[in-house]
C-alpha positions as CSV (number, residue, x, y, z in Angstrom):
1,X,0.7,-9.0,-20.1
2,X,-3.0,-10.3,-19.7
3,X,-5.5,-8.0,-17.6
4,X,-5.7,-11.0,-15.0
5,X,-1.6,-10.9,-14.7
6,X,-1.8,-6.9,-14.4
7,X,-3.9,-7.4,-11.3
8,X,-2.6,-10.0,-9.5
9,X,0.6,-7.6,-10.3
10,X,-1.2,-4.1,-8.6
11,X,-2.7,-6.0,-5.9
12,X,0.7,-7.8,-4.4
13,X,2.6,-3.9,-4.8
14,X,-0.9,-2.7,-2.6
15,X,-0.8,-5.6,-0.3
16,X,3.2,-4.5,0.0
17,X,2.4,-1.0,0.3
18,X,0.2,-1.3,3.0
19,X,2.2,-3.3,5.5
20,X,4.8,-0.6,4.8
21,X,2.5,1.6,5.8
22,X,1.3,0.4,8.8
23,X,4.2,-0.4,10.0
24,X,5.1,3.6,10.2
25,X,2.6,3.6,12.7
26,X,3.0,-0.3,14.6
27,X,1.2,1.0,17.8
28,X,-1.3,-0.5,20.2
29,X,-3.8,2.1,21.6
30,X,-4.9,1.7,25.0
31,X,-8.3,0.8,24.1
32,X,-6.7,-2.4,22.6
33,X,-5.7,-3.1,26.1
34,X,-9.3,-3.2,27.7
35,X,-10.0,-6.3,25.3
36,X,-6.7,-8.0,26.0
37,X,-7.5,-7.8,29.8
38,X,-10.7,-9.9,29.3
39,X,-8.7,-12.3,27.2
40,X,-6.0,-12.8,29.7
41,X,-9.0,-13.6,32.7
42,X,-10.5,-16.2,29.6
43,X,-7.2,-17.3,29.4
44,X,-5.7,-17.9,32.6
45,X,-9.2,-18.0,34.7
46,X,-12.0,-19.0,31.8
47,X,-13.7,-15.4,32.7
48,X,-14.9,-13.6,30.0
49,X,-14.1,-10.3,32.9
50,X,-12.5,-7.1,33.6
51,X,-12.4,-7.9,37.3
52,X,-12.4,-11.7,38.4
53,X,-16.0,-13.1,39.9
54,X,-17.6,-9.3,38.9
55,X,-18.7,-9.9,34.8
56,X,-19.3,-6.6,33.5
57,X,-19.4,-6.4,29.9
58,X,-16.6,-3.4,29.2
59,X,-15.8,-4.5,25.9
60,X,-17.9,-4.8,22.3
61,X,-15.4,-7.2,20.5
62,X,-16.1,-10.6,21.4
63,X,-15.2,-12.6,18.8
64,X,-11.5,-10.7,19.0
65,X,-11.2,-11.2,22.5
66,X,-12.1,-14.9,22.4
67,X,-9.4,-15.2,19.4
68,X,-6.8,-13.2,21.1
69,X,-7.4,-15.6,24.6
70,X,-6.5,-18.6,22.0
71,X,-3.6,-16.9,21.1
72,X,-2.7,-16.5,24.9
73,X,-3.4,-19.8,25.9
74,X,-1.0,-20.9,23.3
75,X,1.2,-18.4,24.2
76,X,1.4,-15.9,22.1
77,X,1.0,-11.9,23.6
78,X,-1.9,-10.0,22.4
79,X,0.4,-7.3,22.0
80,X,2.0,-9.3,19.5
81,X,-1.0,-11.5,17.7
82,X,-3.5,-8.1,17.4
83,X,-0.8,-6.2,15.2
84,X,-0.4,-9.6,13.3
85,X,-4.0,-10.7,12.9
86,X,-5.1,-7.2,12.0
87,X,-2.7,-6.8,9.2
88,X,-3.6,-10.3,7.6
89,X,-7.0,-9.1,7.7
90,X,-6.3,-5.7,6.3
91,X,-4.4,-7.8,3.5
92,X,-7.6,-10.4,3.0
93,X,-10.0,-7.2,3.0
94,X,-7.5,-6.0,-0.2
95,X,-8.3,-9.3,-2.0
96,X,-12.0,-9.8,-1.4
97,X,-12.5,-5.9,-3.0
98,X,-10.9,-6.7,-5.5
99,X,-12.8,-9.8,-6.4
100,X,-15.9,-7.5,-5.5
101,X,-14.8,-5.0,-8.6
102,X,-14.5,-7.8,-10.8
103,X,-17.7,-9.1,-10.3
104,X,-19.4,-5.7,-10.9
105,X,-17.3,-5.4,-14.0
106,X,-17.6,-8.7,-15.3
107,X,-14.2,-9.5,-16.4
108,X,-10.9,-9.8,-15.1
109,X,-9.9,-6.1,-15.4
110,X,-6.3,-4.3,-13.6
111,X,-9.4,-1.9,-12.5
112,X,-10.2,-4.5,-9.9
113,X,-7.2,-4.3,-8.0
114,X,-7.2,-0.2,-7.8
115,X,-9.6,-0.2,-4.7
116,X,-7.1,-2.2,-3.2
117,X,-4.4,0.4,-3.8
118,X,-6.3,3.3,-2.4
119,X,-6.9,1.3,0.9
120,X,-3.4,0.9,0.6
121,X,-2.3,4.8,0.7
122,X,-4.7,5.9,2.8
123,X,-3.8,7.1,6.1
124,X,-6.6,5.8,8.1
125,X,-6.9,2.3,6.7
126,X,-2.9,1.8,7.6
127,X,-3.7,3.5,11.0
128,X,-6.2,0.4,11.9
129,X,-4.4,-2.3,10.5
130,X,-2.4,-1.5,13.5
131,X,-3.6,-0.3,16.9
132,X,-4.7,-3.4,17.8
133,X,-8.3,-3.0,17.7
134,X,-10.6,-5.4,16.4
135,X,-11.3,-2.8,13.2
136,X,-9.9,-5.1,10.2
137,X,-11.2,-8.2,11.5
138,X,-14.7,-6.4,11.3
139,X,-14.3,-4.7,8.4
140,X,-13.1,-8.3,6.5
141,X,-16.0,-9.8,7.8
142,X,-18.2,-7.2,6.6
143,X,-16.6,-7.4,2.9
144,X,-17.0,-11.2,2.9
145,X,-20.6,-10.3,3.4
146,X,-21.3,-7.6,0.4
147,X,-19.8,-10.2,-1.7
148,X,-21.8,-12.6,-0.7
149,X,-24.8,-10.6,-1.1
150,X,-23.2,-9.0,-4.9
151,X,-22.1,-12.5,-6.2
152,X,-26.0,-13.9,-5.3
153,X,-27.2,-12.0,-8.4
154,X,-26.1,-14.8,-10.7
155,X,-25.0,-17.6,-8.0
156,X,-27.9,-17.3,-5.3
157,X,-26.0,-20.2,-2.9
158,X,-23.4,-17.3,-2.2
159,X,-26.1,-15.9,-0.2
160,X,-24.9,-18.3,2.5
161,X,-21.5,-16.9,3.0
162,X,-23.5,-13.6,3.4
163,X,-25.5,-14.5,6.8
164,X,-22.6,-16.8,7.8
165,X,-20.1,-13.7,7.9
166,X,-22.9,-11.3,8.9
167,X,-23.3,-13.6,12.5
168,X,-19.8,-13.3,13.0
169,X,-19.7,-9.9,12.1
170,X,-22.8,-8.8,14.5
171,X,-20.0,-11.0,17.1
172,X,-17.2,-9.0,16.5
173,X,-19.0,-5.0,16.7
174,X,-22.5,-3.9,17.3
175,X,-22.7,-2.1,14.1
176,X,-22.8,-5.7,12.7
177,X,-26.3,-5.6,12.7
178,X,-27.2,-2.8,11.2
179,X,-24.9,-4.0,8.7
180,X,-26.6,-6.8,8.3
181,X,-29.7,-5.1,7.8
182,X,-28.9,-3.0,4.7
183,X,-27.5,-6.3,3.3
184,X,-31.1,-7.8,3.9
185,X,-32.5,-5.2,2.1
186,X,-30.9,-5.4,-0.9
187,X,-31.2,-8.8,-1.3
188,X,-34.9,-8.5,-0.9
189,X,-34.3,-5.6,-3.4
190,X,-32.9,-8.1,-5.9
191,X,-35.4,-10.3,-5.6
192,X,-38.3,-8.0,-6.1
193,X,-36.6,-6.8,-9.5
194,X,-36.0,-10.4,-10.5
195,X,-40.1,-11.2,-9.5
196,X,-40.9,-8.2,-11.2
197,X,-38.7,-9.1,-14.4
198,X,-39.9,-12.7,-15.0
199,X,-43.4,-12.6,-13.2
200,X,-41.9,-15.6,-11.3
201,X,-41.5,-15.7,-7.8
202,X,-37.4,-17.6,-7.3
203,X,-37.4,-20.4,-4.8
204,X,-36.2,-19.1,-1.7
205,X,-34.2,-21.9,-0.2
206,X,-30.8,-20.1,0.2
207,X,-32.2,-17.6,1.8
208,X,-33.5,-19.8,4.8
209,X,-30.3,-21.6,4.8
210,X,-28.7,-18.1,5.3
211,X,-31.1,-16.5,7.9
212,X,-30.3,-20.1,9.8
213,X,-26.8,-20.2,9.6
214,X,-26.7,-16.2,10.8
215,X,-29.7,-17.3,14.1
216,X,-27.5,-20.7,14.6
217,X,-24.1,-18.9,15.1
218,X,-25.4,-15.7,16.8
219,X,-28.6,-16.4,18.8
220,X,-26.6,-19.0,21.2
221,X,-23.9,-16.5,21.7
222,X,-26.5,-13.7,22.3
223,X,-28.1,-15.6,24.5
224,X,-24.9,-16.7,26.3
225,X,-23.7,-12.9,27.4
226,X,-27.1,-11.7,27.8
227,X,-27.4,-14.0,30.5
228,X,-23.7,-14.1,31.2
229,X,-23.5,-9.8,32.0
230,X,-27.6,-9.9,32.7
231,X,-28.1,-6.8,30.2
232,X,-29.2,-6.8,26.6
233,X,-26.9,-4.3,25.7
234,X,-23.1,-4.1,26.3
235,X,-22.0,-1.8,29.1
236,X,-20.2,0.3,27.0
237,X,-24.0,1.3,25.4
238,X,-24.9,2.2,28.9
239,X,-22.3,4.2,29.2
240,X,-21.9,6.0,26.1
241,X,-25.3,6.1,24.4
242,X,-27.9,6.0,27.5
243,X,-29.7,8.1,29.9
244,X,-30.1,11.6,30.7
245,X,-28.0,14.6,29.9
246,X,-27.3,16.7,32.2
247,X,-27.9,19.7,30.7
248,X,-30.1,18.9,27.5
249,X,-28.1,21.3,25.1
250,X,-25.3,18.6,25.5
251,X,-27.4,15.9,23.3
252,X,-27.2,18.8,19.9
253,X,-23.2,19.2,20.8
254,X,-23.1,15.6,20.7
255,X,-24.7,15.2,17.2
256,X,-22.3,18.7,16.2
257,X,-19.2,16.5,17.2
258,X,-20.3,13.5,15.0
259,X,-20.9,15.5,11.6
260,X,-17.2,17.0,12.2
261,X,-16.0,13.5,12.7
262,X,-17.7,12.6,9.3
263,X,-16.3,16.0,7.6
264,X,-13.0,15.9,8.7
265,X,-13.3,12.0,7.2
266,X,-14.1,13.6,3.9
267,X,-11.8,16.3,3.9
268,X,-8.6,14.2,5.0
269,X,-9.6,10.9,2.4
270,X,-10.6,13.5,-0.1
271,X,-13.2,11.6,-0.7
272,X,-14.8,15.6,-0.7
273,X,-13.3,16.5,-4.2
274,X,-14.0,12.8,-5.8
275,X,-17.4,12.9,-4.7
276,X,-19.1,13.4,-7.9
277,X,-16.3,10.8,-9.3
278,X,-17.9,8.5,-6.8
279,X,-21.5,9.5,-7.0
280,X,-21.2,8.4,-10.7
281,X,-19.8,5.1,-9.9
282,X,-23.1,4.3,-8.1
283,X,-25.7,5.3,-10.6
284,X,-24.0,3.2,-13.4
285,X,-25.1,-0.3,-14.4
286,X,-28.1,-2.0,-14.9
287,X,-30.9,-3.1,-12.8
288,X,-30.0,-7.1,-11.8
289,X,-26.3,-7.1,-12.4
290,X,-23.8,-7.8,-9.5
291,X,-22.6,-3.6,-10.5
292,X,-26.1,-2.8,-9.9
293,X,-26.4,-4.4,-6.1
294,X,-23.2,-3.4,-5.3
295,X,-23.8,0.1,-5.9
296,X,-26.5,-0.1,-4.3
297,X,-25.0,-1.6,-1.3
298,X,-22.1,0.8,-1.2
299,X,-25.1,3.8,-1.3
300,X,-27.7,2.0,1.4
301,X,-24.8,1.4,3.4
302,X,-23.0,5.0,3.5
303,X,-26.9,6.3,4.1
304,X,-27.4,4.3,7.2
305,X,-24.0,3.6,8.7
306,X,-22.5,7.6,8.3
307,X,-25.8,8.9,9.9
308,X,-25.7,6.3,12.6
309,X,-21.9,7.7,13.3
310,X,-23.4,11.2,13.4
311,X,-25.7,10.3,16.1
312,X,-23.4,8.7,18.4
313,X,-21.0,12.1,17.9
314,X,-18.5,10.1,16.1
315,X,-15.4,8.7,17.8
316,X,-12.7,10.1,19.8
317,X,-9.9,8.4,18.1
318,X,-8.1,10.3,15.1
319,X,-7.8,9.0,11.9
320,X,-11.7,7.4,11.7
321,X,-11.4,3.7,13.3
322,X,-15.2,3.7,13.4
323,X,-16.0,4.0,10.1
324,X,-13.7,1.6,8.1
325,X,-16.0,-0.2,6.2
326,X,-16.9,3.0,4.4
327,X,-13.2,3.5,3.7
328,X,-14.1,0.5,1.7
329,X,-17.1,1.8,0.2
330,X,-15.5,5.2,-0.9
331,X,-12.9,3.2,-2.8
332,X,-15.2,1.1,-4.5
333,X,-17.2,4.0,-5.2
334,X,-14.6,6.2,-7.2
335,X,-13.5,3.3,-9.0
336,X,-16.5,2.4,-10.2
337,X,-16.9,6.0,-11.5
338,X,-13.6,5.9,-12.5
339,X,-13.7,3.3,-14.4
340,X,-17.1,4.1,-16.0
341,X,-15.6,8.1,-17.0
342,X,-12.2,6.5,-19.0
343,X,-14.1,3.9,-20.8
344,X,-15.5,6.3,-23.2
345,X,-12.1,6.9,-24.4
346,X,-10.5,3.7,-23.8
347,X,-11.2,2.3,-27.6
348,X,-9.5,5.2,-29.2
349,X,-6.8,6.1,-26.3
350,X,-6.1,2.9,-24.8
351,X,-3.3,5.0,-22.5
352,X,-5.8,7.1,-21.3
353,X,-6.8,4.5,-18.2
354,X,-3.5,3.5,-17.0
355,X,-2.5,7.4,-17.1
356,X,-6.1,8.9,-15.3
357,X,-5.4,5.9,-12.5
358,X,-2.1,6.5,-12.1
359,X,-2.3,10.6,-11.7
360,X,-5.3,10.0,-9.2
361,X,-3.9,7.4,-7.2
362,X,0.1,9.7,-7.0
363,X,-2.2,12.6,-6.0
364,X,-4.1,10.4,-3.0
365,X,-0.9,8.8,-2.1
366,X,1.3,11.9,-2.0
367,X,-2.0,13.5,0.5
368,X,-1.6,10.5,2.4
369,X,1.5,10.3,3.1
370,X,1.6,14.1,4.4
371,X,-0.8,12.9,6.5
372,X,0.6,10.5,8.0
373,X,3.9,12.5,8.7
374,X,1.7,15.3,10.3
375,X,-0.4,12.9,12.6
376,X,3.0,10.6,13.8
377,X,4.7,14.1,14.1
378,X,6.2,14.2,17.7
379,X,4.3,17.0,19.6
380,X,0.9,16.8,17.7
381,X,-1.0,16.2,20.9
382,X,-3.9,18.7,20.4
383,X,-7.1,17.3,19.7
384,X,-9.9,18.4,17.3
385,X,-13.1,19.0,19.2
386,X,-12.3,15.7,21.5
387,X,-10.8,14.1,18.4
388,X,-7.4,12.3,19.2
389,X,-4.2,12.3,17.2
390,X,-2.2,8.7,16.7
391,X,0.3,10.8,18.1
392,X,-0.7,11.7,21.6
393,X,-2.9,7.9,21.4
394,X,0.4,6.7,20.9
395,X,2.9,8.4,23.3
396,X,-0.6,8.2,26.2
397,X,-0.3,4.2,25.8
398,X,3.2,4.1,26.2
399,X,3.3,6.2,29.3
400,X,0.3,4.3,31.2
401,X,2.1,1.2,30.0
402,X,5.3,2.2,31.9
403,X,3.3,3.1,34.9
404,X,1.3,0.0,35.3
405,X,4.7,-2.0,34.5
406,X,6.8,0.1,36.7
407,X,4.4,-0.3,39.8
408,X,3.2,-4.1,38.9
409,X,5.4,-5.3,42.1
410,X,3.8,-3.3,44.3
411,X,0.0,-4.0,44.2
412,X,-1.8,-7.1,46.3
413,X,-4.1,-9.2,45.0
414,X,-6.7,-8.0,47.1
415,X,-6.3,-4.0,45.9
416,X,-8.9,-2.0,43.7
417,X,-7.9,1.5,42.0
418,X,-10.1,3.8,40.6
419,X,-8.3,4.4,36.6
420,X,-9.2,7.1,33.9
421,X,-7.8,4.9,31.1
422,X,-8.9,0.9,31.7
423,X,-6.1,0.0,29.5
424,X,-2.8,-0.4,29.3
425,X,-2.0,0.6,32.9
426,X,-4.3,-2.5,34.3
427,X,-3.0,-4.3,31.9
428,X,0.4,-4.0,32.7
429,X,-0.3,-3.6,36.2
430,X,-2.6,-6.6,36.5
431,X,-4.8,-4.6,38.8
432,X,-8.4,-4.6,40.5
433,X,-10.6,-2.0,39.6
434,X,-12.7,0.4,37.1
435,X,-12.4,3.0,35.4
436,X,-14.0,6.7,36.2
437,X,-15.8,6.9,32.8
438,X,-17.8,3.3,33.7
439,X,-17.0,1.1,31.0
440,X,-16.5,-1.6,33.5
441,X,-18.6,-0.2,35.8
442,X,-22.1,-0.8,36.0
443,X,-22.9,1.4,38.5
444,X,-21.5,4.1,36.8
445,X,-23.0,2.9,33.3
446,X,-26.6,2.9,34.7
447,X,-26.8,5.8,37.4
448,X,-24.8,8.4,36.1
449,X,-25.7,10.8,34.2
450,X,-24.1,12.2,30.7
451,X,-22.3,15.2,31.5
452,X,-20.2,15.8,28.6
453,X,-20.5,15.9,24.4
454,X,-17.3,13.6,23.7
455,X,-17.5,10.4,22.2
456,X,-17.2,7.6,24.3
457,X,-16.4,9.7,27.5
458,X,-20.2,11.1,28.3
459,X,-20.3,10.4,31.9
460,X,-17.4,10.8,35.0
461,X,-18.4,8.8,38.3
462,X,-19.1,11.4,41.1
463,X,-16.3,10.8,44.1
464,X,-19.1,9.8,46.2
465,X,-19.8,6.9,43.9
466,X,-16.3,6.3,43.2
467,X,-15.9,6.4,47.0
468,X,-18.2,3.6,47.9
469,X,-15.6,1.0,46.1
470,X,-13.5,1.8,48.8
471,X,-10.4,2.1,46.3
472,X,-6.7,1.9,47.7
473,X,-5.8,4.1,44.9
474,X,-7.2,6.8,43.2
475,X,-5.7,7.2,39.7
476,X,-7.6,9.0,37.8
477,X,-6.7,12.1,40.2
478,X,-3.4,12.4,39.1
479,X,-0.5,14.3,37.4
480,X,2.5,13.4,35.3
481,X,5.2,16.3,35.6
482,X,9.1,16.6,35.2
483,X,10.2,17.4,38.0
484,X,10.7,15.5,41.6
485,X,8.3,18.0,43.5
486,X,5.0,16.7,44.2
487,X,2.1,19.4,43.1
488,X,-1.3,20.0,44.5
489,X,-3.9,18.1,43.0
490,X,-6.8,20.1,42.5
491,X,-9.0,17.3,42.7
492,X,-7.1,15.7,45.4
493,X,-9.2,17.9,48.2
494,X,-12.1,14.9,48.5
495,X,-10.0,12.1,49.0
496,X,-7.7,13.7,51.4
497,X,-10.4,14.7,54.2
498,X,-11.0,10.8,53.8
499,X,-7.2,9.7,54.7
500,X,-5.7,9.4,51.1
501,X,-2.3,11.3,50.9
502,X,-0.4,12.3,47.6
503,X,1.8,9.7,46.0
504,X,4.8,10.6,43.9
505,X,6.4,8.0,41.7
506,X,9.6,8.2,39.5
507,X,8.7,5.9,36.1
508,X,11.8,6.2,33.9
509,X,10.5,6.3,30.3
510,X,7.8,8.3,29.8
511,X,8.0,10.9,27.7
512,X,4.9,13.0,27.2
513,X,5.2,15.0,30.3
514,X,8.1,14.1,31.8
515,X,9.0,11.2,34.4
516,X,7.3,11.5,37.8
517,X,3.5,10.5,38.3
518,X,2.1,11.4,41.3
519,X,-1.7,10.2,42.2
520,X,-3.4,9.1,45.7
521,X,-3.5,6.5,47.8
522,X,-4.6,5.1,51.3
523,X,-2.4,6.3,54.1
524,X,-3.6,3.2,55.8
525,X,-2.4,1.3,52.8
526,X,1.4,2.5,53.7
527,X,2.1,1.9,50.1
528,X,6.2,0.5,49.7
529,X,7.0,0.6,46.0
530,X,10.9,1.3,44.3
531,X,10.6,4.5,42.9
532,X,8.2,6.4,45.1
533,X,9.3,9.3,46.0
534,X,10.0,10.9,49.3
């Protein structure tokens, strides 16, 4: 069978692999939600908002949201289209690696398709494709790119398809543009070395086409949602990433958190013991050869994007959401080295390939699959310093899902609540309001301060700002407990001087704590709703 046939071969069993994979987990986190709120207002209203005639820019997916509002005009759920769009992704990102390897080793090769596999067993990648989350969209789109960039080293026109997927990259997540930026650089790397090799300066002309084709597609929309949400930054930058700390100790337990995000990455990929395997993969190949810029990619890009991560304290999310395009790197990284360490014995072991390849990639899957089993594993709620297993991400979801569905009938249109989670429970409950850690909250975004060292959850609203919304209910003072008796909320004591009164509700189906929710309302409100408790 001819090396090309081999890995077509390798690449449909990975593509296989990984939809069986992600389908072990087939969740939607409540993040997810946030996003399909917006689309359903674009949708049904043509408001790109959380809260109708109040833009606030909660959400850093655009380009996901708008496609997921297309889906929902045409009827299709989110729920439904972000499992199914992510996973085609995921499966596209599988093909466009392996057409990256094979440029860098310049022949068809089944080499080419063993990043693909990797992706395929690992844990984290399969976690993604699910979730709902705008991750594989982003991390295709960032792929497309490098190989743009990689396959300008002998065709310079690709260098178009590089700023083209880098604009709608920098549309989908933030990080787009720092992306973008280590992609600039080494192109202008390449072209140095090719000036410096034939004392000719190359004509430049696809390189203006592709800085115009990135402005053309992203300036307008930039434009559009600075002047749409009247900040230059998203909300969720506000709220995560700016102003003061309350206690300045905070900002060095913030940067702590991050470098465990990024070693526990290491330690559960195992990218820690291949390392050296990968650090080998990126020093090999010669100086103006598509292996040479996409090392160098994969290297520029781990230096700025991991450090980056580290600064922002990582994510709070298990299973490492936030850094999928270096899952992609590390793969193409160890099978570079790989690949370089068995072809000094491939001309007088020709089995010696096929046998290294297949040992390494039993050993990673065999990790991987324990891995999964442990973080699915019913029970594994605990988090690690802030960090959040699928497990609890999961069975939390579900449960503020049953709320907002079970209590859906009983909110008016002209109600605001006060949420912890702006997700699934809004969602489902098609309700009025923000959420207590401001991402839809400007207010709360700009005047509070950062009070805590966990990703993505720096600052809490104080009830006094919280209080001047006037909210009917309060649910991010709440408890979820098994048994009918209503218990005493210790942060209830504010609300109540201010004639709120505890609420109990039975929601049938929830399963982390047990089946009775009990938050606060208005007493003037005289909330009626099946299931309340009296």
């Amino acid at each position: 069978m001819s090396p090309g046939l081999v890995r077509w071969l390798l690449l449909g069993i990975a593509a296989c692999v990984l939809i069986v994979h992600t389908l072990a987990y087939d969740f939607v986190t409540d993040d997810a939600y946030i996003s399909f709120v917006y689309a359903r207002n674009l949708a049904e209203h043509g408001e790109l908002a959380f809260n109708l005639g109040d833009p606030v820019e909660g959400y850093t997916s655009f380009l996901w949201t708008v496609i997921l509002a297309g889906g929902m005009v045409a009827g299709v759920p989110p729920e439904l289209s972000s499992r199914v769009l992510a996973a085609v992704c995921a499966v596209l990102v599988l093909l466009v690696v392996c057409r990256l390897v094979e440029r860098a080793l310049g022949r068809k090769s089944p080499w080419a398709a063993f990043p693909a596999l990797l992706l395929a067993c690992s844990s984290g990648f399969a976690c993604w494709t699910s979730g709902g989350l705008e991750t594989q969209l982003f991390t295709l789109l960032v792929v497309i790119a490098i190989d743009g960039v990689v396959d300008a080293v002998v065709r310079p026109r690709a260098i178009r398809r590089a700023g083209l997927a880098l604009a709608f990259a920098a549309m989908t997540r933030p990080e787009g543009l720092l992306v973008a930026g280590v992609l600039g650089l080494v192109h202008l790397t390449s072209i140095a070395l090719t000036i410096r090799a034939y004392r000719k300066v190359p004509r430049l002309t696809d390189e203006f086409v592709a800085i115009l084709l990135f402005v053309v597609v992203w300036a307008p929309w930039f434009a559009w949602r600075t002047w749409y949400y009247g900040h230059l930054f998203p909300n969720t930058y506000y709220v995560k990433a700016s102003g003061p700390w309350s206690d300045p100790k905070l900002a060095l337990e913030m940067y702590r958190g991050g470098a465990h995000y990024v070693w526990v990455w290491l330690v559960q990929t195992r990218l820690l013991y291949a390392l050296p395997l990968a650090a080998l993969g990126m020093i090999v190949g010669r100086a103006r050869t598509p292996r040479f810029a996409l090392a160098m990619t994969c290297t520029l890009l781990a230096a700025t994007y991991l450090p980056y991560v580290v600064t922002v304290g990582g994510d709070f999310m298990g299973l490492h959401r936030f850094i999928m395009p270096m899952f992609v790197v590390a793969a193409i990284a160890v099978t570079l080295g790989l690949e370089w360490v068995v072809g000094f014995g491939a001309p007088r072991a020709r089995w010696l390939g096929p046998v290294v390849g297949a040992l390494l990639l039993g050993g990673f899957a065999f990790t991987q699959l324990e891995l999964t089993r442990t973080s699915l594993r019913w029970g594994n709620f605990a988090n690690d310093r802030g960090i959040d297993t699928p497990a609890f991400l999961i069975v939390y979801t579900e449960d503020r899902a049953a709320i907002g569905r079970a209590m859906a009938p009983c909110f008016r249109d002209d109600d605001f609540s006060i949420v912890g989670g702006a997700g699934a429970q809004p969602y489902y409950g098609r309700m009025r309001g923000i959420d207590v850690f401001g991402l839809v909250s400007e207010r709360i975004a700009h005047e509070e301060p950062r009070i805590r060292a966990r990703a993505g959850h720096t600052k809490w609203a104080s009830n006094a700002l919280l209080a001047s919304y006037d909210p009917d209910f309060v649910f991010s003072c709440y408890q979820i407990h098994a048994r009918p008796e209503a218990p005493r909320l210790p942060c209830a004591g504010f609300w109540l001087a201010r004639g709120y009164e505890q609420v109990t509700m039975h929601v049938p189906g929830m399963r982390q704590q047990g089946e009775y929710y009990t938050f606060l309302a208005k007493k003037a409100r005289e909330l009626q709703c099946p299931g309340r408790v009296r």
